[in-house]
C-alpha positions in Angstrom: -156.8 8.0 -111.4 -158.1 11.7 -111.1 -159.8 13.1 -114.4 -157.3 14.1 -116.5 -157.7 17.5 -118.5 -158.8 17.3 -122.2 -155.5 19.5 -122.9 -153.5 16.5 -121.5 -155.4 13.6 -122.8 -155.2 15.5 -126.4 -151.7 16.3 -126.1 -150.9 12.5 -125.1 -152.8 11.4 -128.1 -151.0 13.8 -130.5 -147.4 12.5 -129.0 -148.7 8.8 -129.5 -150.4 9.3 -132.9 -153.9 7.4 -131.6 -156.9 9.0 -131.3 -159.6 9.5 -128.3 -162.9 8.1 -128.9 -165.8 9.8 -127.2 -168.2 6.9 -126.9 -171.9 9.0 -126.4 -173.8 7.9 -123.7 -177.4 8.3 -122.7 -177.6 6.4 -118.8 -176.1 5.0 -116.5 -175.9 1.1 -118.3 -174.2 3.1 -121.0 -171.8 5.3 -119.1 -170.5 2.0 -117.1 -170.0 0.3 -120.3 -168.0 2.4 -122.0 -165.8 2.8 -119.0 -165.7 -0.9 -118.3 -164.7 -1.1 -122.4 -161.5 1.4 -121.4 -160.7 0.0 -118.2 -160.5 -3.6 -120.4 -158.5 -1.9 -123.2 -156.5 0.6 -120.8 -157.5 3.3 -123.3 -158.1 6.8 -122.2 -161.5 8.1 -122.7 -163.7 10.4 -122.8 -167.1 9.9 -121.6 -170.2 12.2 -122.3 -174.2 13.0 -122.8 -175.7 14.3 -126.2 -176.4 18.4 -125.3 -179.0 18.1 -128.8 -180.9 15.0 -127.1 -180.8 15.7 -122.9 -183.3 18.8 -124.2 -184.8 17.7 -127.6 -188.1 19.5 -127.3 -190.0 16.1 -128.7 -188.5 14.6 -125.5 -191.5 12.8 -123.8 -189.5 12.7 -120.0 -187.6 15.6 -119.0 -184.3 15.0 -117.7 -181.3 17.3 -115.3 -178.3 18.1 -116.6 -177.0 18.0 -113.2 -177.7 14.4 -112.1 -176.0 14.2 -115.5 -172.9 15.5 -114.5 -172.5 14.2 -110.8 -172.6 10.4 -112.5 -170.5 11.4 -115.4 -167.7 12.5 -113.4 -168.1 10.0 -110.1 -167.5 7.4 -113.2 -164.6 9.4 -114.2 -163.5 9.4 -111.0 -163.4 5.8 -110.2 -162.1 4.2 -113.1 -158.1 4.3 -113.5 -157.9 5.5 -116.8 -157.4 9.0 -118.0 -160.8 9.8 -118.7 -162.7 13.6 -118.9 -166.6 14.4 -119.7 -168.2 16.0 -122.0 -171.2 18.0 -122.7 -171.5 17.3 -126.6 -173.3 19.6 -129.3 -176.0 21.4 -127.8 -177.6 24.3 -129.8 -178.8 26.1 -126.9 -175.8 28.4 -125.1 -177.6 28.4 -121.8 -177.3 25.0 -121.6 -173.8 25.1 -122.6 -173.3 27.6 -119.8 -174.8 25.7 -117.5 -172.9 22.3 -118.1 -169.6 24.8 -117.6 -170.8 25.5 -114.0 -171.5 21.6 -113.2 -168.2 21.4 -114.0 -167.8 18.9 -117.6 -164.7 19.3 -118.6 -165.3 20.1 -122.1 -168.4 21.4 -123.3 -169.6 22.2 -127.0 -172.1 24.6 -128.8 -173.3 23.8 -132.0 -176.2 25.9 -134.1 -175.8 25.5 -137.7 -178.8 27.6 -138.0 -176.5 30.4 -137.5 -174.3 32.0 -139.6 -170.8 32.2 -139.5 -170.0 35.5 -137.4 -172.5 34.9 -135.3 -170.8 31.5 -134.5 -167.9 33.0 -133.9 -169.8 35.8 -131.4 -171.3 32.9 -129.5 -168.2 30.2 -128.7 -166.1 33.1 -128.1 -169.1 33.5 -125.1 -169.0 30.2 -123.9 -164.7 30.2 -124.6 -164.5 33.4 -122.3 -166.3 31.8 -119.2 -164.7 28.2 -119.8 -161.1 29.1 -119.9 -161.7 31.1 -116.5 -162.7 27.9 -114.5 -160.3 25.5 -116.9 -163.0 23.8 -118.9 -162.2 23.6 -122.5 -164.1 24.2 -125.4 -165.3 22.2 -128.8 -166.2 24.2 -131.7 -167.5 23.3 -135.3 -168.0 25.8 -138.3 -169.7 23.5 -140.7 -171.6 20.3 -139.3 -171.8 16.8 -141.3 -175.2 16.8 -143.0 -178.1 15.0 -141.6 -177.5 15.4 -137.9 -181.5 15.5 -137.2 -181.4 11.3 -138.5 -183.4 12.2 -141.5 -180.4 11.1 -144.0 -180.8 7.9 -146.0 -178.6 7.8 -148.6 -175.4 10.0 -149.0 -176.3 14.1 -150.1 -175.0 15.9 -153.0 -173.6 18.9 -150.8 -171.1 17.4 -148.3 -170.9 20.7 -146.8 -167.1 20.3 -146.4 -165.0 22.4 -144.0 -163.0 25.4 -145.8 -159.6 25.3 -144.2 -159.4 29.4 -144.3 -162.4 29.8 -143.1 -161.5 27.3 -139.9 -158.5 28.4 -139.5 -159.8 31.9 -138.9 -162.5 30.4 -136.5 -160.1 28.9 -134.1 -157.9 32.2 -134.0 -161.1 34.1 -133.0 -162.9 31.9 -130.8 -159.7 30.9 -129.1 -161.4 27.0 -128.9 -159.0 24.1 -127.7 -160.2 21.7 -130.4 -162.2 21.8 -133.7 -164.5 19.6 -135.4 -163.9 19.6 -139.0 -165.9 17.9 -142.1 -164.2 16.2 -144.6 -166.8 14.1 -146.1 -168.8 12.3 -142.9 -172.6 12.6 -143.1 -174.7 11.5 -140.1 -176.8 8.0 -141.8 -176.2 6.5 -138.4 -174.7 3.4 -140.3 -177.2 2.7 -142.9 -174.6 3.8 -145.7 -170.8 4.1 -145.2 -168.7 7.1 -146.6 -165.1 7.9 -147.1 -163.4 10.7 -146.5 -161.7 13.8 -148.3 -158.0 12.8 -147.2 -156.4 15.8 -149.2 -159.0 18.2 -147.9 -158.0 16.6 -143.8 -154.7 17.2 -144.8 -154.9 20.6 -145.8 -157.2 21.4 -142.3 -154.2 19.8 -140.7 -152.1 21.7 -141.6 -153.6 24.8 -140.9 -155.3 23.9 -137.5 -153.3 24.5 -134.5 -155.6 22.9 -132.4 -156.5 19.1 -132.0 -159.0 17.7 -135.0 -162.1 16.0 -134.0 -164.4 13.9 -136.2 -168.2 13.5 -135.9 -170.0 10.7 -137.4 -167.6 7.8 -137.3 -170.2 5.2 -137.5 -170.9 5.3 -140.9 -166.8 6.4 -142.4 -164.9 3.4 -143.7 -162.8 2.2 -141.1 -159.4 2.6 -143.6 -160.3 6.0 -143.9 -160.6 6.2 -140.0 -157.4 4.8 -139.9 -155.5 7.6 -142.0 -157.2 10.1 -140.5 -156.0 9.8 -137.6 -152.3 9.1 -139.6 -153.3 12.6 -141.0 -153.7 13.8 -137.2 -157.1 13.6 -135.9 -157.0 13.3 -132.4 -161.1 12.9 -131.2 -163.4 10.5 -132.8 -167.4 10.5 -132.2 -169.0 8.1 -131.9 -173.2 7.7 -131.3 -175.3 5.6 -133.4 -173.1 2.3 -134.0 -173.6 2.2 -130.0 -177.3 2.6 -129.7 -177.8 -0.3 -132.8 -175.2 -2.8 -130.7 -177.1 -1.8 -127.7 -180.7 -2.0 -129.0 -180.0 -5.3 -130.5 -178.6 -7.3 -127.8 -182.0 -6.4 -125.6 -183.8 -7.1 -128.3 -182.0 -10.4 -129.0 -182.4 -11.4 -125.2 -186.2 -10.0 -124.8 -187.3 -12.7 -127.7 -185.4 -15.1 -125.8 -187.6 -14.9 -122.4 -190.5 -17.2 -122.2 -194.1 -15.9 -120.7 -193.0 -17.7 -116.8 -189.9 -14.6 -116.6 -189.3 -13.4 -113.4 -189.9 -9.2 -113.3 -186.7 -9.0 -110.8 -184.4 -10.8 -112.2 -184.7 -9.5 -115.8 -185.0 -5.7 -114.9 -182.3 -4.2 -113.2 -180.9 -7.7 -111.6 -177.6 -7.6 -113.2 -177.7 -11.4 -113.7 -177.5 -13.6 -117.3 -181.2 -13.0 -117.8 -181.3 -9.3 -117.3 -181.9 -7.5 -120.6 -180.2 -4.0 -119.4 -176.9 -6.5 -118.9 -177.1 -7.8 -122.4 -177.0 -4.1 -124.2 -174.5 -3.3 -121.3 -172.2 -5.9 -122.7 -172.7 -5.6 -126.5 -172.4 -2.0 -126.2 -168.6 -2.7 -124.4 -167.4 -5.1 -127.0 -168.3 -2.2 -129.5 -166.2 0.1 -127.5 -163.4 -2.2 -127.1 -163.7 -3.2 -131.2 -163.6 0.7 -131.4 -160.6 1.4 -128.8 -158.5 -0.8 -131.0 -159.1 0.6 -134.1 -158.0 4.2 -132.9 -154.7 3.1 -131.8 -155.4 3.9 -128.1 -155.8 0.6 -126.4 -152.7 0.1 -124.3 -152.5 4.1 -123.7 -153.2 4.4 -120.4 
């Protein structure tokens, strides 16, 4: 199947009540496992790189967006589900710009540094060029707490989405889909919240556009459920990936005695290889995760 629009795989979603997950991947043993994990499920997807992470500045190797993009959306390509990329959450509006001429097919800026009109001055920027070349855009007026990792326990200010205030964003920006807080806070899984329901409800029905939440691996999974009841439509998804990943090499590097062989453990893609180990524990999450937001069986 050709990539399929985000417009289209949002408005299938909306018509089947389910929601998309964007599973976040960082190479190319994650990118092919959460494809594998839809083409198992036949659940649309939509596959993506971190734009805070690809360019952290205490990055030790420096990576290019654009081999980036040419795997992201070969893998697209290939696989027979509906399936589009995405260039998620970067603070930097270059960046953004540039991921809009590699052609993602959504793309995201995200500086909660700045305040609110200024928001609104720069995703109306990166709006105006990505609606001329069909690319849609992601926008977010008040971010979960604790997206830096530094969040341990649960924080006194939610920093909950005002549904005027949203609303008012999406009529200005002109974005095709919004992220909205309603209680997540990024502890990566160490702690698990629930949502504001009511305050969902009351974004829904203001919002024109398709709801997205961030943070899923810490929210109850109930809660996930009726949110997406409610009408949210994008789920992110980061952290519970990396741990299922992390700990299946871990798992299999304790299991390999001091007589290993270097080829067939690195890069071999046979039972001893630790890269195929995260490769598969990070699908069964996906698939767990596929189920859970009603799209398995979508395609």
């Amino acid at each position: 199947m050709s990539i399929a629009s985000f417009e289209k795989i949002m408005s299938e979603a909306e018509k089947g009540n389910y929601a998309v997950g964007y599973f976040e991947s960082w190479n190319m043993e994650s990118l092919q496992a959460v494809a594998d994990a839809a083409e198992a499920t036949r659940s649309p997807v939509i596959l993506g790189f971190s734009g805070i992470y690809l360019y952290h500045p205490r990055r030790v190797v420096r990576e290019h967006l654009s081999s980036y993009a040419k795997l992201g959306n070969d893998v697209c390509q290939q696989i027979s589900v509906p399936s589009c990329l995405i260039f998620n959450e970067s603070p930097n509006i270059d960046h953004v710009m540039q991921a809009i001429d590699l052609d993602f097919g959504i793309v995201m800026f995200a500086d909660d540094t700045l305040g609110y009109e200024d928001q609104i001055k720069c995703v109306s920027k990166v709006v105006n060029k990505a609606h001329g070349l069909s690319i849609a855009v992601e926008g977010e007026v008040s971010a979960p707490p604790g997206v830096d990792g530094e969040l341990s326990s649960v924080p006194d200010d939610m920093n909950l989405s005002d549904p005027e205030s949203a609303r008012i964003f999406v009529d200005r920006t002109g974005v095709d889909a919004l992220a909205v807080n309603v209680g997540q806070a990024h502890l990566h899984g160490r702690r698990e919240v629930h949502l504001n329901l009511p305050r969902l409800m009351e974004l829904r029905d203001l919002i024109p556009v398709p709801l997205v939440l961030h943070g899923a691996s810490s929210i109850c999974r109930a809660d996930l459920q009726e949110a997406i009841r409610i009408g949210v439509r994008k789920i992110n998804v980061g952290s519970v990936l990396k741990k299922s990943y992390f700990e299946a090499v871990r798992c299999t590097c304790a299991s390999i005695g001091e007589d290993y062989n270097p080829y067939e453990v690195i890069g071999s893609g046979m039972d001893d290889d630790i890269l195929v180990a995260g490769r598969l524990a990070l699908q069964k999450t996906v698939e767990d995760l596929m189920h859970l937001f009603g799209s398995s069986g979508k395609a």
